[in-house]
C-alpha positions as a Python dict, from the first residue, in 0.01 Angstrom:
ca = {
    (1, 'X'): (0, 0, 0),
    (2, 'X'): (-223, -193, -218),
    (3, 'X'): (-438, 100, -265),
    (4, 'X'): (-120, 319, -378),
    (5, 'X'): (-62, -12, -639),
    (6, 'X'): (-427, 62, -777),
    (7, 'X'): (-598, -312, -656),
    (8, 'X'): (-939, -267, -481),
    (9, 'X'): (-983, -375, -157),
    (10, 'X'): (-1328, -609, -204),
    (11, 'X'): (-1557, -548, -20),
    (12, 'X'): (-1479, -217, 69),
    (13, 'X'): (-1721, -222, 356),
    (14, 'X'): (-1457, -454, 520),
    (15, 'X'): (-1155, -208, 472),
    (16, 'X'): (-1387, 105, 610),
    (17, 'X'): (-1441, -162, 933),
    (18, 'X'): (-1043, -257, 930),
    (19, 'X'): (-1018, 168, 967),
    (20, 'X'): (-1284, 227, 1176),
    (21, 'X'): (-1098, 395, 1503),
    (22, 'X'): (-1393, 287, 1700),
    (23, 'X'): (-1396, -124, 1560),
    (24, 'X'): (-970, -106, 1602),
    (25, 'X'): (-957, -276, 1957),
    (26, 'X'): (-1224, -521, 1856),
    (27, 'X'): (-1054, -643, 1596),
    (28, 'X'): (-707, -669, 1812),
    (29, 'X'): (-925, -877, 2056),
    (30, 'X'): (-1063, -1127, 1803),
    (31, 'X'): (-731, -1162, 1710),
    (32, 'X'): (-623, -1200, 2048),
    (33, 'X'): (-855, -1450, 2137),
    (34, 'X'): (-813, -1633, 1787),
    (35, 'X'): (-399, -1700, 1876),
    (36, 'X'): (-503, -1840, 2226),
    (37, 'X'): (-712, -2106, 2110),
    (38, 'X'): (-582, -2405, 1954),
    (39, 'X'): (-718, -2358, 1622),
    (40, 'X'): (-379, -2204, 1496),
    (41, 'X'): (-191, -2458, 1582),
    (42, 'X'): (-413, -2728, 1376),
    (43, 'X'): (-210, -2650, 1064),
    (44, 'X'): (111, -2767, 979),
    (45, 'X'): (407, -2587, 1095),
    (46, 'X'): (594, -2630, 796),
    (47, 'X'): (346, -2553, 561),
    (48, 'X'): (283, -2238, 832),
    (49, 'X'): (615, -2141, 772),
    (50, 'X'): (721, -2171, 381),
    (51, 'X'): (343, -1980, 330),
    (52, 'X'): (512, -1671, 549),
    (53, 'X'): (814, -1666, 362),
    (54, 'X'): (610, -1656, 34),
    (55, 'X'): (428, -1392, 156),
    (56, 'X'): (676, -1175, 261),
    (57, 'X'): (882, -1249, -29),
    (58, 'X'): (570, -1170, -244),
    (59, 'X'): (546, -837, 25),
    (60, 'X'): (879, -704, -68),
    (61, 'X'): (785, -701, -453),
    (62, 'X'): (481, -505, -364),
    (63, 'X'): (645, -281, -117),
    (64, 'X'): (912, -186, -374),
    (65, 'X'): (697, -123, -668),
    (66, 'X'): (482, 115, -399),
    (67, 'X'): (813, 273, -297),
    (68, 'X'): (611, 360, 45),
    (69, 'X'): (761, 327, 383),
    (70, 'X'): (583, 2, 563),
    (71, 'X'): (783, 26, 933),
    (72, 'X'): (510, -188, 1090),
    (73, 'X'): (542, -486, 846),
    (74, 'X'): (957, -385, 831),
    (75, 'X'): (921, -474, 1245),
    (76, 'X'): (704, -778, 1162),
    (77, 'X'): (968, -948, 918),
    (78, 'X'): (1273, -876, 1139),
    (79, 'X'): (1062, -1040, 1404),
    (80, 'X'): (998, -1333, 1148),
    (81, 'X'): (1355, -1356, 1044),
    (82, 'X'): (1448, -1374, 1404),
    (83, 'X'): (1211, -1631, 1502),
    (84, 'X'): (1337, -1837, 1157),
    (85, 'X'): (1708, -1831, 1276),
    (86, 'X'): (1691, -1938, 1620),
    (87, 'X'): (1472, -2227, 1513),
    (88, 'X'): (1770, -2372, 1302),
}
């Protein structure tokens, strides 16, 4: 979507790696591995929280100036949303 916008993805190697078919399930493992440890948790949860409503509030403006259809990140936030209300 940002690419449709015109911004550069910097470095570019790192996008071409993000793509890579082959470098895909290494990348969901990292992750993986990254959300069991306790290092996520470090942060504040409140700071955690208004910095993912920023971003998908700063997410929708992109999204609508892009006018592309984005149903992964559309699942994500109604997952978000979700999690937000029942936390009330």
């Amino acid at each position: 979507m940002l690419e449709t916008l015109g911004y550069t993805i910097t470095p570019a190697n790192i996008a071409n790696f993000v793509r890579n078919r082959r470098y895909k399930f290494l990348i969901y493992l990292l992750l993986k591995i990254y959300s069991l440890t306790p290092i996520p948790s470090l942060s504040d949860p409140m700071t955690m929280t208004f910095e993912t409503i920023a971003l998908t509030n700063a997410f929708d403006d992109l999204k609508q100036k892009a006018n592309i259809p984005t149903p992964n990140w559309d699942a994500l936030e109604s997952q978000i949303s979700t999690k937000k209300n029942t936390n009330r």
